[in-house]
C-alpha positions in Angstrom: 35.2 -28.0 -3.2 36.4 -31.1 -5.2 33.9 -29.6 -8.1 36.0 -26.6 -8.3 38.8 -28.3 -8.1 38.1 -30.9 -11.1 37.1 -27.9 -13.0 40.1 -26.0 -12.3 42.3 -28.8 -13.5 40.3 -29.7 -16.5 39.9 -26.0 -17.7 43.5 -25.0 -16.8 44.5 -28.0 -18.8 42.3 -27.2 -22.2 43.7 -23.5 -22.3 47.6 -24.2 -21.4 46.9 -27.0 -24.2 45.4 -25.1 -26.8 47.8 -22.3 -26.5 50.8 -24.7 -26.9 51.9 -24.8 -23.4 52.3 -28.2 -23.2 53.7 -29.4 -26.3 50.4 -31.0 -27.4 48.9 -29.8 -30.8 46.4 -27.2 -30.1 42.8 -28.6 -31.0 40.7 -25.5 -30.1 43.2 -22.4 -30.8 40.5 -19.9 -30.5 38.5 -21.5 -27.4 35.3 -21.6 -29.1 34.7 -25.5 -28.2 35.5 -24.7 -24.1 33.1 -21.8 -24.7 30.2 -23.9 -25.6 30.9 -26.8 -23.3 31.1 -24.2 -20.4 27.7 -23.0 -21.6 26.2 -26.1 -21.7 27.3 -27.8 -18.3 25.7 -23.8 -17.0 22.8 -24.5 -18.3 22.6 -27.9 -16.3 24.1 -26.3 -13.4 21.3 -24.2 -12.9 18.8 -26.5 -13.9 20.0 -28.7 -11.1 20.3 -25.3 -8.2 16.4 -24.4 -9.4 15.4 -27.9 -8.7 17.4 -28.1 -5.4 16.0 -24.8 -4.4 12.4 -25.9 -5.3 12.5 -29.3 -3.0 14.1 -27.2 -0.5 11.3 -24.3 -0.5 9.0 -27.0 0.1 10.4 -28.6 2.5 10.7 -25.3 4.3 6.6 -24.5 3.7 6.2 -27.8 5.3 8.3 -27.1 8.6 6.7 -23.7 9.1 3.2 -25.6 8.6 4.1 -28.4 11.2 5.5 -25.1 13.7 2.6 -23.2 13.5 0.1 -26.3 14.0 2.3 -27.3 17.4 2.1 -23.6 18.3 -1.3 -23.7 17.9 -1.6 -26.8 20.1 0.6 -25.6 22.4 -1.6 -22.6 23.0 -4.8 -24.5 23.1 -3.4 -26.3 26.5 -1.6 -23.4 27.9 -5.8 -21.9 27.2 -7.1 -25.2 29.4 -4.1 -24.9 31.8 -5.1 -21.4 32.6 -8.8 -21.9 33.3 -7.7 -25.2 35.5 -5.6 -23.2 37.8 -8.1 -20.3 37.8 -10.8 -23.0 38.7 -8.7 -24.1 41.4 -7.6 -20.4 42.6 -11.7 -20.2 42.8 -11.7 -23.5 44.9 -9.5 -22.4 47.4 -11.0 -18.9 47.5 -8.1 -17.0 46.2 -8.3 -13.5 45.2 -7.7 -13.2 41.1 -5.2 -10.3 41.4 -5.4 -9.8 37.2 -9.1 -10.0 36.8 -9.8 -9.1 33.0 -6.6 -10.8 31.6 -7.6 -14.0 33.3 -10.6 -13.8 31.8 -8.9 -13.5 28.3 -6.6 -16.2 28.2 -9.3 -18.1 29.0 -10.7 -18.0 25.8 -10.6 -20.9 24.2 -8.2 -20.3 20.8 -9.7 -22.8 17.9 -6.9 -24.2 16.0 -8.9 -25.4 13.3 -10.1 -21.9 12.9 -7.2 -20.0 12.7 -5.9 -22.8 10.0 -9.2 -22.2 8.5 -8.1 -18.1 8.1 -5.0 -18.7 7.0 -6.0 -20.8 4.4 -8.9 -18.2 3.5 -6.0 -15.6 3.3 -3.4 -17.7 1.0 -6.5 -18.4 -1.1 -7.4 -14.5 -1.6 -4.0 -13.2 -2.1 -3.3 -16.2 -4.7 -6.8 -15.0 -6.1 -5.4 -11.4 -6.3 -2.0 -12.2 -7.8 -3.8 -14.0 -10.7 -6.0 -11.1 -11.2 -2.8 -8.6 -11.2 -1.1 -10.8 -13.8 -3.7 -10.5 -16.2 
């Protein structure tokens, strides 16, 4: 808020100035000069919130690529925990009450592959939007 606040002082002083206000001699009557100098700090300001908005985008991309690669960790052990305790629950001659499910999430999910897809999938639709822009 101190931004605002500088720029509230500074522009409230140039116009109560220049329309005589204040007692000083007006040195931009017609407020063409404010008008370009609030043009060009615009221009910077939104040079500098792009910029900001960039680093922060990838920084995002990077978090949600470090989340799904622990996810995909996390499921590979819950996969080995699973067929541990069903090996067990064979050992002591338990009943398997789900049968088929078991079976399923013992499956062993490949992390590598499903990075591998995801890659194959940015890669096509990047492919795509290229072609769509031509």
């Amino acid at each position: 808020m101190a931004f605002v606040y500088i720029h509230l002082a500074l522009y409230g002083f140039w116009i109560m100035a220049n329309l005589g206000w204040l007692g000083l001699k007006p040195w931009d009557p017609t407020f063409v000069v404010l008008a370009m100098v609030a043009s060009v700090e615009a221009i910077f300001l939104s040079t500098f919130v792009l910029i900001t908005q960039n680093r922060m985008a990838a920084t995002a991309e990077k978090r949600a690529e470090l989340d799904l690669q622990i996810s995909l960790l996390s499921e590979h052990e819950v996969t080995k925990l699973v067929a541990m305790v069903s090996e067990i629950s064979k050992h002591l001659g338990l009943h398997e009450a789900a049968g088929g499910e078991v079976e399923e999430l013992k499956r062993n999910v490949a992390p590598e592959a499903v990075l591998d897809a995801i890659e194959t999938s940015e890669k096509s639709a990047e492919a795509a939007a290229k072609r769509s822009n031509r």
